[in-house]
N, C-alpha and C positions, 0 to 999 in steps of 0.2 A: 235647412240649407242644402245637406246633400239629398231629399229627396229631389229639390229642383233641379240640378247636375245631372242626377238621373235621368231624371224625366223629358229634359232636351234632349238625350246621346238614342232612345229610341226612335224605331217605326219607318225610316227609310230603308228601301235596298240597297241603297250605295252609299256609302262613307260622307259624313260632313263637308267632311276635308277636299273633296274630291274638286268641285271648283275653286276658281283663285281668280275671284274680282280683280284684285290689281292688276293682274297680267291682264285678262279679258279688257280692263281699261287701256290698257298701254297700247292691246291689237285696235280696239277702236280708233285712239288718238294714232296711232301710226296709219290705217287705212284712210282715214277721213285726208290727213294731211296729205298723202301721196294723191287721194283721188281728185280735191280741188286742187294739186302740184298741176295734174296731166287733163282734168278737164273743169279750167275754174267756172266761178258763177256767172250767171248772165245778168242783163238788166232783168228778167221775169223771174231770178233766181235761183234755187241750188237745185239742180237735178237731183231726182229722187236716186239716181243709181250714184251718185257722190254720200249718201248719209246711210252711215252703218245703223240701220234700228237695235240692232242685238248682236252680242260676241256669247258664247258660251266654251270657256276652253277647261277641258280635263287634263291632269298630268297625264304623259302616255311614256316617261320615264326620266331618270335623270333631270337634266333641267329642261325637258323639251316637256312642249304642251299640244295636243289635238284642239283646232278650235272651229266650231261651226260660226259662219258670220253671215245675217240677214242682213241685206241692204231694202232702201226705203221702196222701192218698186218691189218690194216678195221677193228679188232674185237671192240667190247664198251660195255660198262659199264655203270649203273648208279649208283652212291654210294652219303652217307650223310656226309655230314660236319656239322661241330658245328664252329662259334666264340667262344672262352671263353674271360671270362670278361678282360682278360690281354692283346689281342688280338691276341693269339697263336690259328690258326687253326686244328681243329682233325677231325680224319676222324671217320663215325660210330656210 
């Protein structure tokens, strides 16, 4: 059993730990919502610059996060998130 323990904790250069799905989730759900806020859908559909493909955010200290975000047309972004202490994410 502990050689499998082992055997996950190598071979990367950067820490496990280092992304935080939930958060990368919550920047998703908060862009998608703000982007069909200010430009919703049409009868032909969702604009591809309204649908985040990908969030990737690292801690960059405290409760703040660096996040890169690809929208469905290739264009990206990188924007700040915050944890608060309740654990409600915000973006900014």
């Amino acid at each position: 059993m502990l050689a499998l323990l082992l055997a996950g904790c190598g071979g990367g250069s950067r820490p496990a730990a280092t992304r935080v799905p939930r958060v990368e989730q919550a920047v998703k759900s908060t862009l998608e919502r703000n982007l069909m806020t200010s430009q919703p859908r049409t009868e032909q559909g969702s604009r591809s610059s309204t649908h985040v493909r990908s969030v990737r955010c690292e801690k960059s200290g405290g409760g703040a996060f660096s996040c890169q975000v690809t929208f469905g047309d290739g264009s990206s972004r990188q924007v700040t998130a915050r944890e608060r202490k309740d654990g409600d994410v915000v973006l900014g």
